[in-house]
C-alpha positions in Angstrom: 5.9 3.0 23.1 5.4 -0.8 22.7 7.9 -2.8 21.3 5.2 -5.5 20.0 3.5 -4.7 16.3 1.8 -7.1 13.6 3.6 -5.2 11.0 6.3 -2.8 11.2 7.0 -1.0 7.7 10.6 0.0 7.0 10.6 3.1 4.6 7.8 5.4 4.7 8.0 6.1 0.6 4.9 5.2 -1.7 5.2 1.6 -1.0 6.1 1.8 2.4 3.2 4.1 3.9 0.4 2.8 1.3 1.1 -0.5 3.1 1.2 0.9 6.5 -1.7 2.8 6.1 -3.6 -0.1 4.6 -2.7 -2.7 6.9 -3.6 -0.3 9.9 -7.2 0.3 8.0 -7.2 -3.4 7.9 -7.1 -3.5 11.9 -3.6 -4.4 12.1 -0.6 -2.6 14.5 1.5 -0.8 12.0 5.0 0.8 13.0 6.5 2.9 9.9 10.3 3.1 10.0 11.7 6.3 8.1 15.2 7.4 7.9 14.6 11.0 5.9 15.4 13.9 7.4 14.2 17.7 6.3 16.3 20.8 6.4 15.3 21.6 10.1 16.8 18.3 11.2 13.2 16.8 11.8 11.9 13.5 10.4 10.1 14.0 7.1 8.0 10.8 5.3 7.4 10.4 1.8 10.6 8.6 0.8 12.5 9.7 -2.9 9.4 10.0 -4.6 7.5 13.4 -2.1 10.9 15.0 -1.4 13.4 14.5 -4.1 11.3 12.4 -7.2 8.3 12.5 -8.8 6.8 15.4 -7.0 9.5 17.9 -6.9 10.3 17.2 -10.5 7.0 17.3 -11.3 6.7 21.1 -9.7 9.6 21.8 -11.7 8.2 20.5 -14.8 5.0 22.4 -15.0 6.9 25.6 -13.7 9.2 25.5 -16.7 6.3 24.7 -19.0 4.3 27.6 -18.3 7.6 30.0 -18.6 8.1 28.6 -21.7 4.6 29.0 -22.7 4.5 32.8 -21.8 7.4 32.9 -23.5 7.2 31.3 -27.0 3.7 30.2 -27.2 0.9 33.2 -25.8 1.6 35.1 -29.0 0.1 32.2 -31.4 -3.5 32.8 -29.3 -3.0 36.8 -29.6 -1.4 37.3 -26.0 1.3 39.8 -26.1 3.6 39.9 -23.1 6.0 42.7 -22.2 9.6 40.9 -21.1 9.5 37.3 -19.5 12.2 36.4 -17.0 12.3 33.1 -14.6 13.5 34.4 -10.7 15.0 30.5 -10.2 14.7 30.4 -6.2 11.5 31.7 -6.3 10.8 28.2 -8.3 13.2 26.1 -6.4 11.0 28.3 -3.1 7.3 26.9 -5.0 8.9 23.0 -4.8 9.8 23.3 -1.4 6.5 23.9 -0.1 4.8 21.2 -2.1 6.8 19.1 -0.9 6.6 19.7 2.3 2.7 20.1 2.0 2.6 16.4 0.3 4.9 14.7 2.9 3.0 16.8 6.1 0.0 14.6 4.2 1.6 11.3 4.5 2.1 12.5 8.2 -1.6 13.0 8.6 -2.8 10.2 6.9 -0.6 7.8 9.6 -2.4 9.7 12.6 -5.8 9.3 11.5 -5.2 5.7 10.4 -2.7 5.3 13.9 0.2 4.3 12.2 3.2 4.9 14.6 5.2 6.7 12.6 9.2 6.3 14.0 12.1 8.4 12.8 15.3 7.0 12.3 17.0 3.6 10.5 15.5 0.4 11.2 17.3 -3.0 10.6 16.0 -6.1 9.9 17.4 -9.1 12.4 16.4 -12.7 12.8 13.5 -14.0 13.8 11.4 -10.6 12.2 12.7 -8.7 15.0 14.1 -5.2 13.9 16.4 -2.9 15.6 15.3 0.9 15.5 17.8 3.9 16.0 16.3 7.2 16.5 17.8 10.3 15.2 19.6 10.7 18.5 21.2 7.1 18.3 19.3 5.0 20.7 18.5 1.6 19.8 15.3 -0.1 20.6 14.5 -4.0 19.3 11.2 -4.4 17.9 9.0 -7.6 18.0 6.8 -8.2 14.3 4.6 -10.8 13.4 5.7 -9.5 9.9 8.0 -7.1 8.5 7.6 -5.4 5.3 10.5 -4.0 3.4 10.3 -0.5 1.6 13.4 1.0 1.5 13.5 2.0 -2.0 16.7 3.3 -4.2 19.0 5.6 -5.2 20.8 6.9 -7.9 23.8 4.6 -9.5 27.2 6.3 -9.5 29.9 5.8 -11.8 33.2 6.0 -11.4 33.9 8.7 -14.5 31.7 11.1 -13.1 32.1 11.2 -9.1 28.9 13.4 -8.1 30.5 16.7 -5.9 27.0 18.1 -5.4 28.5 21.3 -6.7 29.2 21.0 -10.7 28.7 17.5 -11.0 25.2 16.0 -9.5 22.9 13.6 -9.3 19.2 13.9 -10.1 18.6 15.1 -6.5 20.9 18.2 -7.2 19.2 18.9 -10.0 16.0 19.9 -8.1 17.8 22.6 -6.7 19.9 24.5 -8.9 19.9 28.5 -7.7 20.2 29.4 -11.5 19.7 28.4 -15.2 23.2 26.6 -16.7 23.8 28.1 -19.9 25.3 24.8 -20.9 23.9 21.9 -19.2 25.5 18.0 -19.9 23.5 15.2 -19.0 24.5 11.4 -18.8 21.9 9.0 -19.3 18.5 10.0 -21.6 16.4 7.8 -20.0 13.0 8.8 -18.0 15.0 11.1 -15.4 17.3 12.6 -17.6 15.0 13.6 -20.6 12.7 14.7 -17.5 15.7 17.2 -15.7 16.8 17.9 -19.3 13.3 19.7 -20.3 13.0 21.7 -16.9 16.3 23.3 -17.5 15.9 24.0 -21.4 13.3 25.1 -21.7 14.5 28.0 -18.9 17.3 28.8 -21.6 20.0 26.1 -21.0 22.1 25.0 -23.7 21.3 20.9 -23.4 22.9 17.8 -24.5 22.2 14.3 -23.2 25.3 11.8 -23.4 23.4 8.0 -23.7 25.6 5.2 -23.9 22.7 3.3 -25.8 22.5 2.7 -29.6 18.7 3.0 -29.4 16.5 5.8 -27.8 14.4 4.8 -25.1 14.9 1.0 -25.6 12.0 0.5 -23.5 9.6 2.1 -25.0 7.6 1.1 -28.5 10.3 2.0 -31.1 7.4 4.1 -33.2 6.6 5.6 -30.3 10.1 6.0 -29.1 11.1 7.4 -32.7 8.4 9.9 -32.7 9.5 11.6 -29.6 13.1 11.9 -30.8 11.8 14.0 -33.6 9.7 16.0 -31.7 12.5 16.2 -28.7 14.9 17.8 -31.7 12.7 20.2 -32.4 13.0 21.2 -28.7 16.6 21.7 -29.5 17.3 18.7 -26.8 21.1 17.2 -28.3 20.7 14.1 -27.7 23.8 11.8 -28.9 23.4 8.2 -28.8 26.1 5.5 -28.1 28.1 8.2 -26.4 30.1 6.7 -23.8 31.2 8.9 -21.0 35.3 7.9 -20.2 36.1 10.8 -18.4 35.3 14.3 -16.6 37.2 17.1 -14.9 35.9 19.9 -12.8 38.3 22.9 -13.7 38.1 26.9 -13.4 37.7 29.6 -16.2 37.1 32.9 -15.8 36.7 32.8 -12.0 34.1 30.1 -12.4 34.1 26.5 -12.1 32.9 24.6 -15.3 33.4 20.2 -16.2 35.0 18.9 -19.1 33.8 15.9 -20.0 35.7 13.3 -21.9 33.4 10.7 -24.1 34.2 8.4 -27.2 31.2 8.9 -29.9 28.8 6.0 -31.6 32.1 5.8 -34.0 34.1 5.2 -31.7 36.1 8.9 -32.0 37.2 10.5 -28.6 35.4 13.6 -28.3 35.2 16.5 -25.2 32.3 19.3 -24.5 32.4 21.8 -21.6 29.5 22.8 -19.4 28.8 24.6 -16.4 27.0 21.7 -14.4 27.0 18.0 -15.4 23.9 15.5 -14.0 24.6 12.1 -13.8 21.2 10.0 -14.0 22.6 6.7 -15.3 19.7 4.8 -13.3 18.4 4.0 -9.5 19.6 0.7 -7.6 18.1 -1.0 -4.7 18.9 0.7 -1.7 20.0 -1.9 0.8 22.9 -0.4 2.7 22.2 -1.1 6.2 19.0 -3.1 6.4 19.9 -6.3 6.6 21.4 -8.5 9.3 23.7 -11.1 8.3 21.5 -13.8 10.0 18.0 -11.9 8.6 17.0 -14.6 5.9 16.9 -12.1 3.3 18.4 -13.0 0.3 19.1 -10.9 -2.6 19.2 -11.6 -6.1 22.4 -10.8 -8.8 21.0 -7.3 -9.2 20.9 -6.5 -5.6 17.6 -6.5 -5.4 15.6 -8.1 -2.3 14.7 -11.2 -3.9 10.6 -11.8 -3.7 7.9 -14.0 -5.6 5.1 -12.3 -7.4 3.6 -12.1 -3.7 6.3 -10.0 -2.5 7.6 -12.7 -0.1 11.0 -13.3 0.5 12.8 -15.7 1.3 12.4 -15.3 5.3 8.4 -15.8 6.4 6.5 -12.9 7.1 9.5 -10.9 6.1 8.1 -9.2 3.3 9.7 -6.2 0.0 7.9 -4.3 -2.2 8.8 -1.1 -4.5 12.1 -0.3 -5.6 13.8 -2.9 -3.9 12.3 -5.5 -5.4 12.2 -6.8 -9.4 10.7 -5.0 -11.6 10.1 -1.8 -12.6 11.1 1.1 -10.1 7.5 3.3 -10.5 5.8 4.7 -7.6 2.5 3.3 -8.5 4.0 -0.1 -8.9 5.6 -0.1 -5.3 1.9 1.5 -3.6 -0.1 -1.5 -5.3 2.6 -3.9 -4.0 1.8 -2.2 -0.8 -1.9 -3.1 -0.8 -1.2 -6.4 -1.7 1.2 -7.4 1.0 -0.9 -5.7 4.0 -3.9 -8.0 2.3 -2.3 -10.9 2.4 -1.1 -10.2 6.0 -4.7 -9.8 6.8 -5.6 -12.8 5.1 -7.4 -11.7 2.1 -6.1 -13.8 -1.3 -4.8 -10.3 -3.4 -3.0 -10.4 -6.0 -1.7 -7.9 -8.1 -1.3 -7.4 -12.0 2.1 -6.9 -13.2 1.0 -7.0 -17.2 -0.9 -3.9 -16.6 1.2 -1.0 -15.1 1.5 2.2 -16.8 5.1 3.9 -17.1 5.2 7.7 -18.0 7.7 10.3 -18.8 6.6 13.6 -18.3 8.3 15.8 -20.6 6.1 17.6 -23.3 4.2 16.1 -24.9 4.5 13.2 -22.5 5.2 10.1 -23.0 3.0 7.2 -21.5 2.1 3.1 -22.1 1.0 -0.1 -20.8 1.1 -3.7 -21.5 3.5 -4.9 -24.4 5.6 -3.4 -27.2 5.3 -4.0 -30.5 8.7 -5.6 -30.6 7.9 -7.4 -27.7 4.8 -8.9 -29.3 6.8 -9.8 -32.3 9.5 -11.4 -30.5 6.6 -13.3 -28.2 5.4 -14.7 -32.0 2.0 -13.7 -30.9 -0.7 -12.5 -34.5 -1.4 -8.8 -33.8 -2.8 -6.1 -35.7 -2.3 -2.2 -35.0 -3.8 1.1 -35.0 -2.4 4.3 -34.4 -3.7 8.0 -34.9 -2.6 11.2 -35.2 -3.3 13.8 -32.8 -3.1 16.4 -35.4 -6.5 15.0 -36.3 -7.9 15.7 -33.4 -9.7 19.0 -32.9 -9.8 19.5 -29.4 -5.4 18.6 -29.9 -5.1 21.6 -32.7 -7.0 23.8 -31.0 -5.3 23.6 -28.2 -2.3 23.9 -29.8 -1.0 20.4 -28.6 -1.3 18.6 -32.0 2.5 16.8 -31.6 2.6 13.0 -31.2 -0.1 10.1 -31.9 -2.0 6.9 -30.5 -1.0 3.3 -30.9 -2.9 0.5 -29.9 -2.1 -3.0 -30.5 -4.9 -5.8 -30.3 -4.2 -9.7 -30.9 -4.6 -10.1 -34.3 -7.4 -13.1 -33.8 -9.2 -12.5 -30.4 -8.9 -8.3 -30.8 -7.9 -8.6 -27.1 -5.7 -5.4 -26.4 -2.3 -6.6 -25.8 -0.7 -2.8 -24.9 -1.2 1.2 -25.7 1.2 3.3 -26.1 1.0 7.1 -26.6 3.1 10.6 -27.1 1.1 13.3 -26.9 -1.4 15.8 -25.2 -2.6 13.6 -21.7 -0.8 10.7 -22.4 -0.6 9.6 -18.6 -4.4 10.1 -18.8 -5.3 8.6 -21.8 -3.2 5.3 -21.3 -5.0 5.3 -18.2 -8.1 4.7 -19.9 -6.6 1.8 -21.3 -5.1 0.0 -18.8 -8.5 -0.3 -17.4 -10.2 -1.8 -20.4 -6.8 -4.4 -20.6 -7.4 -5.1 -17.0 -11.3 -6.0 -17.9 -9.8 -8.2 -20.9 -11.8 -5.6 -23.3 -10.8 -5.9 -27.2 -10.1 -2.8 -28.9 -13.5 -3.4 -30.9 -15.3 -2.3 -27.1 -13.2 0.7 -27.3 -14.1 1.5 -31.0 -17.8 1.0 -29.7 -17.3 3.3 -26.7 -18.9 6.8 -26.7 -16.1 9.3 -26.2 -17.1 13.0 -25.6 -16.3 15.5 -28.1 -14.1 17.7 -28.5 -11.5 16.1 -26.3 -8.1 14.4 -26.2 -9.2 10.8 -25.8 -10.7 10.3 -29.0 -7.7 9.8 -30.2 -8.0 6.1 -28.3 -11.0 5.6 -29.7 -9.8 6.6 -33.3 -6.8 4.1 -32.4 -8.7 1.3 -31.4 -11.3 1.3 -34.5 -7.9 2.0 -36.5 -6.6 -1.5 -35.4 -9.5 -3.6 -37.4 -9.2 -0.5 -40.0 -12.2 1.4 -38.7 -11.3 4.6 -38.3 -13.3 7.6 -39.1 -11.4 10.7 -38.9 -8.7 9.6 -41.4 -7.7 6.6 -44.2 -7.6 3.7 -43.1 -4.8 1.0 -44.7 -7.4 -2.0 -44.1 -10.6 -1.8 -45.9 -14.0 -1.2 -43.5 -15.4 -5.2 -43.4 
């Protein structure tokens, strides 16, 4: 093996092997750096995001959905069912091999593009040199004309609620519970934790989500935000806000361990509930531990976050970060187009990348989906804007589908119609925000998406309905502007 590459990549997660595998395509020497080992001991790629993140929880999502389906939804279309029952590890069992089917992809994607893929840690040193140790601790120092950082994160812990991997987890033992909790605790109800909250309720657990927060989902669009709330309580999710955890303790009843946790409520009363597992999903910080050399020229910033310009380049040249451990927000699609970017750039194309336009979804259900600016942050920006939302229960291809929960929002400047953001719960919202963010990215006004011919019946004309709704257009219900 040589010791001499034009880019070694250090993590092999969505950042890390999109930008391997583009630089390589690109001509370049690519090493790929990954620490993650699977069950037999063997290096696995793929990072958080193929083996404990977006595509196991996403297994896990659609699994629970169809058992709730059979369960409480067949018999609205006429399908009668004998008894339903969920068989847990044969779930868990389904995960497993998609996971391991999307990370042996990754690993067959590197040998057709000949990225060297190396198993083990890798450390960055000075001068963009980078010491690999392989599984079986020997260390070799690699040579790089530039390095490229992609080690990702992991969960925060917090000192109330030490994770034991037993009662107490973190979103990663929540992936593989053996059996349904009947009473299930959750700190935190952002993304991950309304995520791991639906798998496991709607498989018959008993669920309430402890966030600290006065406000529900304080990223989000506060309609949209508000309008999941409702439809998450009639989910039976328990959601308590400015709930602050103080306190837990693992104890035994019955023969079986359970957690008392200790919290004071939004009034400031000290309260306790009991349940059989706790998950702590609080958020995700930078994970640094380990990569950097003292004398690397890699700073970080106050977050602990690799500090990098809109390029992705730090502060040491051709020392390169992209994805999670770098500002902004931590989303796998964010992280792979940072990866194209940087292997670009490397190959001396001028790309640059459009941070105003990337999606964020939460896939409960309905899911939850938007890009570009909130309303409040329109507002605040003391920007003219106009809105339009509509109602999927208008939508015929929505009701008969049963999926009529939730609406579309688009907001346009109030003067040029440009669309300043989109934000949607309901039926396809990943999809249909999608469709968006590539008209924002062409600078298209919501008037072009008004004038756009949707196909009938289907999910998306609820953006089109939105967008005519913003200059009081639309068609399939009153509009609060008169039609000009």
């Amino acid at each position: 093996m040589s010791d001499k590459y034009d880019v070694i990549v250090i993590g092999s997660g969505p950042a890390g092997y999109v930008a391997a595998i583009r630089a390589a395509q690109l001509g370049l020497k690519v090493a790929c750096i990954e620490k993650w080992k699977g069950k037999d001991g063997k290096g696995v790629n793929g990072g958080t995001c193929l083996n404990v993140g977006c595509i196991p929880s996403k297994a896990l999502l659609d699994s629970s959905h169809k058992f709730h389906e059979a369960n409480s939804a067949f018999a609205g279309h006429g399908i009668t069912t004998g008894d339903i029952n969920i068989d847990v590890p044969s779930m868990i069992e389904r995960k497993e091999r998609i996971v391991k089917q999307m990370a042996g992809g990754v690993s067959g994607l590197f040998k057709a593009n000949k990225v060297t893929s190396l198993f083990g840690t890798g450390k960055l040193l000075a001068n963009r040199k980078v010491s690999y140790v392989n599984f079986e601790g020997k260390e070799q120092i690699l040579d790089a004309e530039n390095v490229i950082l992609a080690s990702g994160s992991i969960p925060v812990a917090i000192p109330v609620a030490p994770v034991d991997e037993d009662v107490i987890v973190d979103s990663t033992g929540a992936l593989i519970f053996q059996e349904v909790p009947k009473r299930l605790g959750v700190i935190g109800a952002g993304v991950i934790g309304l995520e791991l909250s639906s798998v496991w309720s709607r498989l018959g657990s008993k669920v309430v989500l402890l966030e600290a927060m006065d406000t529900f989902l304080a990223i989000m669009d506060q309609q949209i935000a508000k309008e999941a709330q409702k439809i998450y309580k009639k989910q039976h999710l328990d959601i308590r806000l400015g709930c602050r955890v103080t306190g837990t303790e693992v104890v035994v009843s019955k023969g079986a361990k359970e957690v008392v946790v200790t919290y004071t409520d939004k009034d400031g009363n000290e309260a306790t509930e009991t349940f059989d597992k706790l998950i702590v999903c609080v958020g995700r910080r930078p994970f640094t531990d380990g990569l950097l050399a003292d004398d690397s020229g890699v700073k970080l910033d106050e977050r602990g976050s690799i500090y990098a310009n809109d390029l992705c380049s730090t502060s040491a040249p051709g020392v390169w970060a992209i994805g999670d451990v770098v500002r902004g927000p931590m989303l796998a699609h964010k992280g792979s187009e940072e990866g194209v970017m940087v292997a670009e750039r490397i190959a001396g194309q001028k790309t640059v990348m459009n941070y105003d336009i990337i999606p964020n979804v939460i896939y409960t259900h309905p899911e939850i989906a938007a890009v570009g600016r909130t309303e409040e942050q329109i507002k605040a920006d003391g920007e003219p804007y106009n809105v339009g939302t509509f109602p999927f229960m208008a939508i015929g291809r929505a009701v008969a589908a049963d999926e009529s929960d939730g609406m579309v929002k688009i907001i346009a400047h109030a003067e040029t119609d440009r669309v300043l953001g989109a934000h949607i719960v309901g039926p396809c919202a990943p999809d249909l925000v999608q469709q968006v963010a590539i008209a924002m990215e062409f600078g298209s006004s919501a008037e072009d998406i008004g004038m756009t011919v949707f196909g009938h019946p289907t999910f998306s004309e609820a953006v089109k309905e939105a967008a005519l709704a913003v200059n009081g257009h639309a068609i399939h219900m009153p509009n609060r502007k008169k039609r000009k």
